[in-house]
C-alpha positions as CSV (number, residue, x, y, z in Angstrom):
1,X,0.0,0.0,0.0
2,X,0.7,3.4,-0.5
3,X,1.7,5.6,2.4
4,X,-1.0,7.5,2.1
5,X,-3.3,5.0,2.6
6,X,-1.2,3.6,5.7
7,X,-1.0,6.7,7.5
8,X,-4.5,5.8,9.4
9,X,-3.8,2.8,11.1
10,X,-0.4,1.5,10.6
11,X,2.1,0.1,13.4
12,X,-1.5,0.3,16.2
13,X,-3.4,-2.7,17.3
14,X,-6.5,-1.6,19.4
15,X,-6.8,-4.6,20.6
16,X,-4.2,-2.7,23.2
17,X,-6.4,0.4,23.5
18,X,-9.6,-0.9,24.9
19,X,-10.5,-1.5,20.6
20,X,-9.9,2.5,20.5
21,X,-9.9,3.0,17.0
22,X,-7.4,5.7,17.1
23,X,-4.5,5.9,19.3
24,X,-5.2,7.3,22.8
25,X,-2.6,9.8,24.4
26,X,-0.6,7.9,26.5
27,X,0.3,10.8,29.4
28,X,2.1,8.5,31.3
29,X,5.7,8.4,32.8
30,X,6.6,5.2,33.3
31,X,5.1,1.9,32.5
32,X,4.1,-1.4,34.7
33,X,6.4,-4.6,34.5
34,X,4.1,-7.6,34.7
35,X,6.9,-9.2,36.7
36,X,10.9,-8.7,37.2
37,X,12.0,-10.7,34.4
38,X,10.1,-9.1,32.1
39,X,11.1,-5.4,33.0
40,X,15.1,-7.3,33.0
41,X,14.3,-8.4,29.5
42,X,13.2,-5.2,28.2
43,X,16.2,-3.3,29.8
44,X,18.5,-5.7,28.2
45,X,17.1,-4.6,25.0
46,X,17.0,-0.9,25.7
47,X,21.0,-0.9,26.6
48,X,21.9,-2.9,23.6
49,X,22.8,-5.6,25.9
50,X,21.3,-8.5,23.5
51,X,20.0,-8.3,20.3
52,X,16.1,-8.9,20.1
53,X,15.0,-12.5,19.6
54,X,12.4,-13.2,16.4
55,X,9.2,-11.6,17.1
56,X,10.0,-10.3,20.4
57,X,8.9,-6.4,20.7
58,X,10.5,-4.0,22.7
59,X,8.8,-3.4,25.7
60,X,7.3,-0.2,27.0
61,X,9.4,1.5,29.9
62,X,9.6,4.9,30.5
63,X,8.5,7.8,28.5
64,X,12.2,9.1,27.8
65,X,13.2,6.0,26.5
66,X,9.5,5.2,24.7
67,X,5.9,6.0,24.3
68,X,3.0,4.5,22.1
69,X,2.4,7.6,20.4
70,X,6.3,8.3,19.7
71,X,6.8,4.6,18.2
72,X,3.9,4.7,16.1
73,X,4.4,7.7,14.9
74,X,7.6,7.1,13.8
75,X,6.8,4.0,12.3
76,X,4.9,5.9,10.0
77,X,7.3,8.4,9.2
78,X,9.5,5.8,7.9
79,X,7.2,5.2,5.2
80,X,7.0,8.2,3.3
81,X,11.4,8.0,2.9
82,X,12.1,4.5,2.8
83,X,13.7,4.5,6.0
84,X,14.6,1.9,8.2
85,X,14.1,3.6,11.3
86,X,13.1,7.4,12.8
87,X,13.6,9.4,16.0
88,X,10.8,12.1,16.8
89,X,12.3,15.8,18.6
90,X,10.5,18.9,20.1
91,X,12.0,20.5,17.7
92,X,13.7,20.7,14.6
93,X,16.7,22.1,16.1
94,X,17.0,19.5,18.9
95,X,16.7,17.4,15.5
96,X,19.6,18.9,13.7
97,X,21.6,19.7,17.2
98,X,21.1,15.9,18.5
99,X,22.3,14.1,14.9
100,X,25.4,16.7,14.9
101,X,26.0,15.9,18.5
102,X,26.2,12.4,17.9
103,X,28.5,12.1,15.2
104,X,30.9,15.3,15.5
105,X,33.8,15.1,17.7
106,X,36.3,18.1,18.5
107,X,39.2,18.3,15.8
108,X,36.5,17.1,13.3
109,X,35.1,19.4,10.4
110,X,31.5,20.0,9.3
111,X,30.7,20.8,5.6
112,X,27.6,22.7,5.1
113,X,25.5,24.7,2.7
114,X,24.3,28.3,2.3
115,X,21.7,29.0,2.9
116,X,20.3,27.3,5.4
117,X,17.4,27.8,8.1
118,X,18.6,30.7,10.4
119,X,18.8,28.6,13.3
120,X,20.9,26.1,11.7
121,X,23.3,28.3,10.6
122,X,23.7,29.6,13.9
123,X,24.0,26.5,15.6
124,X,26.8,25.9,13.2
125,X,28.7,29.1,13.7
126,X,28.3,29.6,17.4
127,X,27.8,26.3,19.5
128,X,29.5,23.6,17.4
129,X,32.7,26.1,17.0
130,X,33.0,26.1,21.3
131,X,33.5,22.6,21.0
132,X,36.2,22.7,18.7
133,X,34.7,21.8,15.7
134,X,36.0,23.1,12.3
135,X,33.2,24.5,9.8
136,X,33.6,25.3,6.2
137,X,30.5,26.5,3.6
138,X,29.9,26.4,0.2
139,X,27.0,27.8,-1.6
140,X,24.9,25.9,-5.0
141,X,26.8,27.5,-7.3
142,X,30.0,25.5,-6.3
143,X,31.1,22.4,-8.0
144,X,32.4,19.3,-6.4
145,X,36.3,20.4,-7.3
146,X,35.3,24.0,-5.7
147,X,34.4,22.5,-3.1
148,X,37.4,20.2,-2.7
149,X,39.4,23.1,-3.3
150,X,38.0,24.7,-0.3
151,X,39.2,21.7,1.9
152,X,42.7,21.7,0.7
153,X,43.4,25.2,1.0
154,X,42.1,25.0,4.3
155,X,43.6,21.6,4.9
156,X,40.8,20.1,6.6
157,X,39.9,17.6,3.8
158,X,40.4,14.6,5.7
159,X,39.0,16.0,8.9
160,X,35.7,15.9,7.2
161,X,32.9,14.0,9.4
162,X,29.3,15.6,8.0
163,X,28.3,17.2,5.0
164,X,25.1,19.0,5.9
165,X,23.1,20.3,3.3
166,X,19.3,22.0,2.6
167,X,17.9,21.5,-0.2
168,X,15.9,23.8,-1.7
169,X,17.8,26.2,0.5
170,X,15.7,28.3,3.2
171,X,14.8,31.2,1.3
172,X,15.7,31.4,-1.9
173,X,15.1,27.6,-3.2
174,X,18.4,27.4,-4.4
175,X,19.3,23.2,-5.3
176,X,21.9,21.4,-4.0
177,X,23.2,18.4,-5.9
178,X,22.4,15.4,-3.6
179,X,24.1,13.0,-6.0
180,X,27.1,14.9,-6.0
181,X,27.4,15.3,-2.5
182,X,26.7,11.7,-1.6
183,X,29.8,11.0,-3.8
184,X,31.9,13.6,-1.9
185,X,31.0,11.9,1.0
186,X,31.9,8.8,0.0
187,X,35.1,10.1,-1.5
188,X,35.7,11.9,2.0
189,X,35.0,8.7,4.1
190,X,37.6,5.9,5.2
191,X,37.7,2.6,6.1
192,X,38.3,3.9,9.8
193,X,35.8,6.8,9.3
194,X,32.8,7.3,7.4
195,X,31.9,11.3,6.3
196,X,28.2,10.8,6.7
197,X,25.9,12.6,4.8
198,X,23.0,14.9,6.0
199,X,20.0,16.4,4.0
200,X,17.5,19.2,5.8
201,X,14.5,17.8,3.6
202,X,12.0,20.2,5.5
203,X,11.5,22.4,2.1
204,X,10.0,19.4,-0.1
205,X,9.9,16.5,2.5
206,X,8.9,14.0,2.5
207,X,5.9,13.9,-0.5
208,X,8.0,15.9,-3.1
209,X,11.8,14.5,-2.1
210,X,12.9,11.7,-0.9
211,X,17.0,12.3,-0.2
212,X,17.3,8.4,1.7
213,X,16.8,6.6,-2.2
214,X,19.5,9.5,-3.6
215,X,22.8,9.0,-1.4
216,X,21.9,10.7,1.8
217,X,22.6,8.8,5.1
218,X,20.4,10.8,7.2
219,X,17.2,13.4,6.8
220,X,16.1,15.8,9.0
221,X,12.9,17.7,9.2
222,X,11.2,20.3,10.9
223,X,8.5,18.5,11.5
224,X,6.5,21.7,12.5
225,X,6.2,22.2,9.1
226,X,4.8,20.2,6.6
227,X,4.8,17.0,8.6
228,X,2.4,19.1,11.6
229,X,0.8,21.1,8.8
230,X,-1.5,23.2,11.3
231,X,0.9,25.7,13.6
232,X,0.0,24.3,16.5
233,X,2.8,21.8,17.5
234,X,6.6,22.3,17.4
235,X,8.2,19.1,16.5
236,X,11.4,17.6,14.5
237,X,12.4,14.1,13.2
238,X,15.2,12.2,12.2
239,X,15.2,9.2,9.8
240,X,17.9,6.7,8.3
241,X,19.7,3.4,8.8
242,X,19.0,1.5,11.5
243,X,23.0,1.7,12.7
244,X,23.0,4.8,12.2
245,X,19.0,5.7,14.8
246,X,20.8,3.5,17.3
247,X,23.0,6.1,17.6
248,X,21.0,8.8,17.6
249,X,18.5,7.6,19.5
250,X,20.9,7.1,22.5
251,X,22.1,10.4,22.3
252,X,18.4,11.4,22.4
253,X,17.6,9.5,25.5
254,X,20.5,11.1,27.8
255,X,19.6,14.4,26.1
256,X,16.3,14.3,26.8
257,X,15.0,16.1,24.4
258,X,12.4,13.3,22.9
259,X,8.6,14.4,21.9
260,X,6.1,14.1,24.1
261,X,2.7,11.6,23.7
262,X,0.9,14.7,22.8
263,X,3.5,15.9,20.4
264,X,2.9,12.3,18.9
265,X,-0.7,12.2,18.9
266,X,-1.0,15.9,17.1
267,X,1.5,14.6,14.7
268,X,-0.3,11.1,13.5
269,X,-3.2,13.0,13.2
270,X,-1.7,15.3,10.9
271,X,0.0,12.6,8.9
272,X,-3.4,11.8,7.5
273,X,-4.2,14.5,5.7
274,X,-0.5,15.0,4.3
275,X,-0.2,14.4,1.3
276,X,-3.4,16.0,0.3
277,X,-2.1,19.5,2.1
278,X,0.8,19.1,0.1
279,X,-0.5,18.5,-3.0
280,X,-3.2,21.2,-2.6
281,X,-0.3,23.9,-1.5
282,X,1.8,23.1,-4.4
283,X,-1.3,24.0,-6.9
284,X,-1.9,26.9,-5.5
285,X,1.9,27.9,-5.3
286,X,1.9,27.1,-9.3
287,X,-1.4,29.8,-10.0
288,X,0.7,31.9,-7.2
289,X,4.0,31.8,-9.2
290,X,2.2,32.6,-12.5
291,X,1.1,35.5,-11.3
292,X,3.7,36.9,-9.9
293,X,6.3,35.9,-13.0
294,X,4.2,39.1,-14.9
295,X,3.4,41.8,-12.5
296,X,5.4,44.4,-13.0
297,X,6.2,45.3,-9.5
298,X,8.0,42.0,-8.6
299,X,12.0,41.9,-9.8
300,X,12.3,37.9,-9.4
301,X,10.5,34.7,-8.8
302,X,12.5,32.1,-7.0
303,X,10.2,28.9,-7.4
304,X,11.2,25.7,-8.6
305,X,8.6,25.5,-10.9
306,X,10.0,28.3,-12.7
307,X,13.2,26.2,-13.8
308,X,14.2,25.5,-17.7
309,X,16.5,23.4,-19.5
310,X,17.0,26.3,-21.8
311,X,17.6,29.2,-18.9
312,X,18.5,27.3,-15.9
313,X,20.1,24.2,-17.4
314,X,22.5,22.4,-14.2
315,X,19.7,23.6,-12.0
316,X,17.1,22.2,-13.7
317,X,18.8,18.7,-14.2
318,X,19.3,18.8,-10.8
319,X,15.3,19.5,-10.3
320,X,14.5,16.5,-12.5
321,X,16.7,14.2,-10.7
322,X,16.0,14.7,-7.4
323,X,12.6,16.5,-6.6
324,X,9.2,15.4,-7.4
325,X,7.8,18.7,-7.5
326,X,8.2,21.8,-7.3
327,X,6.6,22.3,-3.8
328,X,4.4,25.5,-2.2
329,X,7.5,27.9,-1.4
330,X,8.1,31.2,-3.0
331,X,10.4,33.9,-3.0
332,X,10.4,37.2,-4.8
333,X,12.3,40.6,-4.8
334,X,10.2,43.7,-4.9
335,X,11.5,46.3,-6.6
336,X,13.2,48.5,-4.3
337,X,14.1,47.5,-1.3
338,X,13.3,47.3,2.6
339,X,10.5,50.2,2.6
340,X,8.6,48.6,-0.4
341,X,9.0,44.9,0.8
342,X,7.5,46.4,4.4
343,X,4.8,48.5,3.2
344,X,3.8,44.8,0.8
345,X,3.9,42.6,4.0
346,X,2.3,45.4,6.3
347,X,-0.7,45.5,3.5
348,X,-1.9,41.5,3.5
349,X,-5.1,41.0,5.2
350,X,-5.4,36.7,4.6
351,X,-1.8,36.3,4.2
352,X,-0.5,36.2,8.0
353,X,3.0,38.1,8.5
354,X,4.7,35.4,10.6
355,X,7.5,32.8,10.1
356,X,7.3,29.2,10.0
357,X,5.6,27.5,6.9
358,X,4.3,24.6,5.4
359,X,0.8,25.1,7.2
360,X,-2.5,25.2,5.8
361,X,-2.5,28.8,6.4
362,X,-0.3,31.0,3.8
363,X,2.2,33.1,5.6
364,X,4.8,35.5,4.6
365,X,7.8,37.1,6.1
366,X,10.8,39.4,5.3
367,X,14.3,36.8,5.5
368,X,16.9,39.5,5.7
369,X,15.6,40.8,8.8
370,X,13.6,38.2,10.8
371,X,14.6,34.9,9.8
372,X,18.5,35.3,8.5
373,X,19.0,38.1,10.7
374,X,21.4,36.4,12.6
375,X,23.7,35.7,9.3
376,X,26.2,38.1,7.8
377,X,25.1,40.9,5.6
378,X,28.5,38.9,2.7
379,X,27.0,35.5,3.6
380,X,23.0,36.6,2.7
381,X,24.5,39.0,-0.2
382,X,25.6,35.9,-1.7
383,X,23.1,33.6,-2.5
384,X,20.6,36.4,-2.9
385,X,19.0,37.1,0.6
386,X,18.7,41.0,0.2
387,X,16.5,43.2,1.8
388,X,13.9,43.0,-0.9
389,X,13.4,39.6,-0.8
390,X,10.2,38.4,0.6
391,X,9.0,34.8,1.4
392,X,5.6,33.7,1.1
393,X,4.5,29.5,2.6
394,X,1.5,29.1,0.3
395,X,-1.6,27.5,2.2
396,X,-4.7,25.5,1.7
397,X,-7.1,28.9,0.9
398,X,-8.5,29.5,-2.0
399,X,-6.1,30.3,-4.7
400,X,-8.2,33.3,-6.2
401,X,-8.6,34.7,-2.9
402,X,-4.0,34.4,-2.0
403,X,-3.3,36.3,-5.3
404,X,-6.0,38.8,-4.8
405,X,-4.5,39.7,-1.3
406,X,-0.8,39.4,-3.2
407,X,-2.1,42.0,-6.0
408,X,-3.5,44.1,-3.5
409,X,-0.7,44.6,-1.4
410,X,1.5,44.7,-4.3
411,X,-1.0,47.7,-5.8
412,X,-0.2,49.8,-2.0
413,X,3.3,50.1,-2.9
């Protein structure tokens, strides 16, 4: 079956639940042994001190270790990526933070992308460096040799432990090639160390890209986003190899920082509808993007959907090969600059001026100042994050109804 059609019942037996034909919350701390050797057996699992026998399931023990709602729920996450396992956060930064955590040592060196989420890029620059961790960026306009280049005249090429990309890149869509960077990572890695390989899928994840079947050893998500689809719960997840979760999910538990049962229940119930959010945002994102490509007040359109073989050519190979749409995110420059983008966003009455995205409501915000603000004026200048630019999340609403509030405001400036 599709995972679509899986997201409603897969990984629960009511036959547990009183025959509760959803999954109750499970607001509970810890769980009741039926005697002591069962609550030894299950420990013995937890710790990794014996492999599980055939058909034996790993009992429930304590909510930081797990919970009903968090192992079903990320059951069904590993669906929709092929993945062999998945770890649910509080948020998509204890997310990125816990995988980084897990796998970067100090003397090791973290490749990463531009742009990325604010919040990433922070983490990057000012926490991972106090822990003596080397960083080194590179934007989608550099090719594999510039970006080995960059290594060697830094000499940190075989101190390379993560490459972390996003993809589209947070704000601007800009591609990253997840081919070529699964072969750099491959090239990086030894027979003592492997150079895993991390994609931030949060942009197109998980119904438009799928990063797990392209190279990439590990995906994270917001899963605020898309995944939760309603602003109202702050979650992230983690999926890959099951090596690899066994890792991560130890760090998790003596971090602490794993979802809650209600953060699992919100997100399984979101999970239904999924795929039809997604597909309904990225047809209204398409009629969006049409009319902004003409109106004469708009400088540029950054939406994948806009990409040609004849004008874009390497990023639109790149779009063929890896996405499987062009998603419901969009980015334009106003003409002019910060007064006309403000006086635009100050003028919306159903789009909401607010950050996050990937709800049902649209939303729009201004990147240089809110949600990059934290990154360097040369860094944003870059790969286009100027004080023009504005970002829009395009949501569920009628799509006659977004662009007439887009022309309006548009018509104010």
């Amino acid at each position: 079956m599709k995972p679509e059609s899986l997201m409603v019942s897969y990984g629960y037996k009511p036959e547990l639940s009183e025959g509760a034909l959803k999954c109750p919350i499970f607001l509970t701390s810890t769980f009741v042994f039926k005697n002591a050797e069962e609550g030894k057996a299950f420990f013995e699992v937890a710790y990794g001190l014996r492999e599980k026998e055939e058909n034996e399931e790993l009992g429930l023990i304590y909510s930081r270790l797990n919970n009903p709602d968090l192992e079903i729920l990320e059951n069904r996450l590993t669906l929709w990526d092929n993945a062999d396992d998945a770890a649910v956060f509080e948020s998509g930064m204890s997310a990125i933070s816990t995988s980084m955590l897990t796998f970067l040592n100090p003397g090791d060196t973290l490749l990463y992308s531009n742009p990325l989420y604010g919040g990433s890029h922070h983490f990057i620059n000012h926490v991972l460096t106090r822990f003596g961790i080397n960083i080194i960026d590179f934007n989608a306009t550099d090719s594999k040799a510039d970006i080995q280049k960059k290594l060697e005249d830094k000499g940190l090429t075989d101190s390379v432990k993560m490459i972390y990309v996003e993809t589209p890149g947070n704000p601007t869509n800009s591609l990253i090639d997840i081919n070529m960077c699964s072969e750099l990572s491959k090239e990086l890695s030894t027979e003592e160390s492997k150079t895993l390989f991390v994609v931030d899928n949060t942009y197109l994840g998980p119904v438009w890209q799928n990063p797990l079947n392209l190279g990439a050893d590990l995906i994270v998500y917001s899963a605020t986003k898309y995944i939760g689809g309603h602003s109202d719960v702050i979650a992230g997840a983690v999926l890959g190899s099951s090596e690899l979760m066994a890792e991560i999910k130890g760090m998790r538990t003596f971090l602490g920082n794993m979802a809650g049962p209600w953060t699992g229940w919100l997100l399984m119930r979101s999970l239904e509808t999924l795929k039809m959010r997604m597909e309904t945002q990225a047809v209204n994102a398409a009629k969006v993007a049409e009319f902004l490509n003409s109106h004469p007040k708009v400088e540029k359109v950054y939406y994948l959907g806009n990409l040609s073989a004849e004008e874009n050519p390497k990023e639109f190979e790149i779009y063929k090969n890896q996405c499987k749409g062009p998603g419901a995110m969009i980015s334009f420059d106003i003409r002019g600059g910060e007064k006309e983008a403000f006086k635009f966003l100050n003028s919306l009455n159903l789009i909401t001026l607010a950050v996050s995205l990937g709800s049902t409501e649209s939303l729009a915000e201004h990147p240089f100042s809110m949600t990059h603000a934290d990154v360097s004026t040369d860094i944003k200048e870059s790969v286009s994050i100027t004080e023009k630019l504005v970002r829009l999340s395009i949501g569920v609403e009628n799509p006659e109804d977004i662009i007439s509030d887009i022309k309006q405001a548009l018509d104010r400036i």
